[in-house]
C-alpha positions as CSV (number, residue, x, y, z in Angstrom):
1,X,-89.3,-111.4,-75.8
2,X,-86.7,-108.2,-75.9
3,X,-88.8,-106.6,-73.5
4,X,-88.5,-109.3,-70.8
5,X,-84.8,-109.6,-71.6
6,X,-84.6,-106.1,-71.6
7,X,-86.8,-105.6,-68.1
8,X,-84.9,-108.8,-66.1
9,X,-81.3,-106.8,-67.2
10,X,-82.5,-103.4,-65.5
11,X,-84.1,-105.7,-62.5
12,X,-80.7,-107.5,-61.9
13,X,-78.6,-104.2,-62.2
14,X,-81.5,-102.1,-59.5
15,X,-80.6,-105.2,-57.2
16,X,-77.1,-105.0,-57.4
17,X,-77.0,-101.0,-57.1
18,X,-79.6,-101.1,-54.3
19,X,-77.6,-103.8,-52.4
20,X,-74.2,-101.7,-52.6
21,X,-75.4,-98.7,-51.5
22,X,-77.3,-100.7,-48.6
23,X,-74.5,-102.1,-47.4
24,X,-71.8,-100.0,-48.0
25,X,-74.1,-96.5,-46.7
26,X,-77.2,-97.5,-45.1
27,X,-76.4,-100.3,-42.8
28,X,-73.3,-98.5,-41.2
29,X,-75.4,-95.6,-40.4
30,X,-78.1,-98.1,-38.6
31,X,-75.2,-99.7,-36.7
32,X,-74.2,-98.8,-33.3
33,X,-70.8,-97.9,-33.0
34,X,-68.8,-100.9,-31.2
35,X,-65.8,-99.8,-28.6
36,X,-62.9,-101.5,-29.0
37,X,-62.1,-103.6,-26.3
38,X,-58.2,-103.8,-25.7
39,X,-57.4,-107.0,-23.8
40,X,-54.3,-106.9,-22.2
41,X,-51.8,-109.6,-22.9
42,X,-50.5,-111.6,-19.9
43,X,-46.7,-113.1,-20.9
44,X,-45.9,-116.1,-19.4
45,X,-42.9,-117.8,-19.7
46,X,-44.0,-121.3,-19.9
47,X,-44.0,-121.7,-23.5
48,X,-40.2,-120.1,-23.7
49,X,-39.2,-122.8,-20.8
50,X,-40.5,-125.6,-22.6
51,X,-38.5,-123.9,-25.8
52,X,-35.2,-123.6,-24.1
53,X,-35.3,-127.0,-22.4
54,X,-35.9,-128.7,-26.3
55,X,-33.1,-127.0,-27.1
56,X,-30.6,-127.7,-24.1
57,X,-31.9,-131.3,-24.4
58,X,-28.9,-133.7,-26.0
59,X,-30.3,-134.3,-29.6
60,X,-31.0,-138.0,-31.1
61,X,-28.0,-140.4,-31.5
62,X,-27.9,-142.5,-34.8
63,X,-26.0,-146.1,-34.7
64,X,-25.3,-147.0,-38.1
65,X,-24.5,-151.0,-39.7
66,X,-23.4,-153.3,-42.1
67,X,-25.8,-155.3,-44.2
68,X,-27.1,-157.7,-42.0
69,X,-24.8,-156.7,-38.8
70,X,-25.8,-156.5,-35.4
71,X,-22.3,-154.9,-34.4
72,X,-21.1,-151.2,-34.4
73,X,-18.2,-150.1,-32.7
74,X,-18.7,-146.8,-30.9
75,X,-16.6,-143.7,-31.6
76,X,-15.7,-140.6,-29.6
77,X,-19.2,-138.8,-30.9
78,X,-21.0,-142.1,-29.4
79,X,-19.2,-141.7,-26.0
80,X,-19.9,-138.0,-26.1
81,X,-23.6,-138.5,-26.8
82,X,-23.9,-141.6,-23.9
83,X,-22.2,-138.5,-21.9
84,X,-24.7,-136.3,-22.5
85,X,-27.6,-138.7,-22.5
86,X,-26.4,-139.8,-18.5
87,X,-26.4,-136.0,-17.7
88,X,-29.6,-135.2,-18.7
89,X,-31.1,-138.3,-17.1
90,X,-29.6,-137.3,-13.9
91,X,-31.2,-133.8,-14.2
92,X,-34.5,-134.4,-15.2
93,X,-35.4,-137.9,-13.4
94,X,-38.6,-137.9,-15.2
95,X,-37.2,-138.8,-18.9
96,X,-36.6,-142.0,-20.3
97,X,-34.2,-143.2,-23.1
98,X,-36.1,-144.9,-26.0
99,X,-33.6,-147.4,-28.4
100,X,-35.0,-148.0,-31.6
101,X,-33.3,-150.2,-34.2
102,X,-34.6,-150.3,-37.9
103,X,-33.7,-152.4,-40.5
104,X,-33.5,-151.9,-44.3
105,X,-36.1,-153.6,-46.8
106,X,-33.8,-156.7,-47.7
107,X,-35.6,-159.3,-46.1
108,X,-39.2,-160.4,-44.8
109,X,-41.1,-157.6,-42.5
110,X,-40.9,-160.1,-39.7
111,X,-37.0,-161.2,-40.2
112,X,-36.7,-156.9,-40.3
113,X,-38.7,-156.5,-37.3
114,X,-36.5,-159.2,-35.3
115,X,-33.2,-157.8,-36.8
116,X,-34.2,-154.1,-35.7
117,X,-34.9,-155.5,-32.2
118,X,-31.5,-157.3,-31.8
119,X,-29.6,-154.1,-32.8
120,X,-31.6,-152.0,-30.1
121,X,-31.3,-154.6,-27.7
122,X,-27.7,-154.6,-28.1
123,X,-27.1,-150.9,-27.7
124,X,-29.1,-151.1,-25.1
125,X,-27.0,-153.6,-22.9
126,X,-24.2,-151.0,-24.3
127,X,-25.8,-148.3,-22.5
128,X,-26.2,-150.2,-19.3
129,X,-22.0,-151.2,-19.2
130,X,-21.6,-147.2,-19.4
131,X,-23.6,-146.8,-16.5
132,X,-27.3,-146.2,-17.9
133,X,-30.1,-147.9,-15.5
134,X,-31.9,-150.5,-17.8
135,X,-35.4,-149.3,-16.1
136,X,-34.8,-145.9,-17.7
137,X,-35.2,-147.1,-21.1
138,X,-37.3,-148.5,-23.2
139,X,-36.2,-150.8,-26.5
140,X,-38.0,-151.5,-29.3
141,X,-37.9,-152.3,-33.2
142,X,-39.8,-150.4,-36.2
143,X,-38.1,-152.9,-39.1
144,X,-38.2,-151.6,-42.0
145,X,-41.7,-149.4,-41.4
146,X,-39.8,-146.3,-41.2
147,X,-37.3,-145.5,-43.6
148,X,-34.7,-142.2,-43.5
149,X,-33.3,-143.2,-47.3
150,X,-34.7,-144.6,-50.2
151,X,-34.8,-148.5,-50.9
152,X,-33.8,-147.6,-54.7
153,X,-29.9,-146.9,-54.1
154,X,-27.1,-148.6,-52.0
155,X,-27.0,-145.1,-50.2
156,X,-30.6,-144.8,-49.3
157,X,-30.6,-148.8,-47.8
158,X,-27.7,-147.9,-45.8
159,X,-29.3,-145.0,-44.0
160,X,-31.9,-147.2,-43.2
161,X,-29.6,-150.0,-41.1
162,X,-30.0,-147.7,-37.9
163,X,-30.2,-147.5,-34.3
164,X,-32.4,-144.3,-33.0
165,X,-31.3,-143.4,-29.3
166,X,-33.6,-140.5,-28.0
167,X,-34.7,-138.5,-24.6
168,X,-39.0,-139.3,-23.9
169,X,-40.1,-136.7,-21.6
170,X,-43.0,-137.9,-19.5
């Protein structure tokens, strides 16, 4: 029985031996030597476009509220946005506004939805009185399905109770 041990030992290290100096000797001298082929690179300035007009476009506008609230009473950074909002607009006539409202988890997903929809709603007729065209946005309500805070703290439910007002490219 040694002898077989003994004999499959020496047959396992041959193969490994004979495989390394196979491939690391013998098969690079069988192979052709490949030229490199140097393609050159062709720069276009699409992608940096696209980067800088992300960049210059007016970034999202969060409406915060009460418990249960469908008011808010905009503030200088509000007018400011709206400002930049009707600028870009007028620039790029191919962008939309979208109005989300959310709500928190207090409530029943339905109740949420319908709360969320009243809050966009009404920033949206706030948008039209400063002079944004109603058929270049779009409202609509997520509820409570997507949270910024936690539900576990007063904090966290209160980031929630938001209106979203972004720029959709088309």
């Amino acid at each position: 029985m040694r002898i077989h041990i003994t004999g499959f030992i020496i047959w396992v290290v041959w193969c490994i031996f004979a495989a390394w100096i196979y491939n690391d000797y013998l098969l690079p001298a069988l192979r052709k030597p490949v030229p490199e082929v140097i393609i050159p690179v062709v720069q276009t300035n699409e992608a940096d476009s696209l980067m800088k007009l992300k960049a210059s476009m007016p970034k999202d506008l969060l409406i915060w509220y009460e418990f249960n609230k469908t008011e808010f009473k905009p503030d200088q950074l509000t007018e400011k946005s709206i400002a930049d909002f009707k600028a870009w607009l007028d620039k790029y006539p191919q962008s939309m506004l979208t109005v989300t409202g959310h709500s928190d988890l207090v409530g029943t997903l339905e109740y949420n939805q319908e709360l969320g929809m009243k809050r966009a709603e009404l920033v949206g007729k706030y948008l039209e009185k400063q002079g944004v065209s109603s058929s270049r946005m779009s409202t609509g309500s997520k509820g409570e399905t997507q949270p910024l805070g936690s539900y576990l703290t007063e904090e966290g439910r209160a980031k929630n109770r938001r209106t979203e007002v972004s720029i959709k490219m088309q």
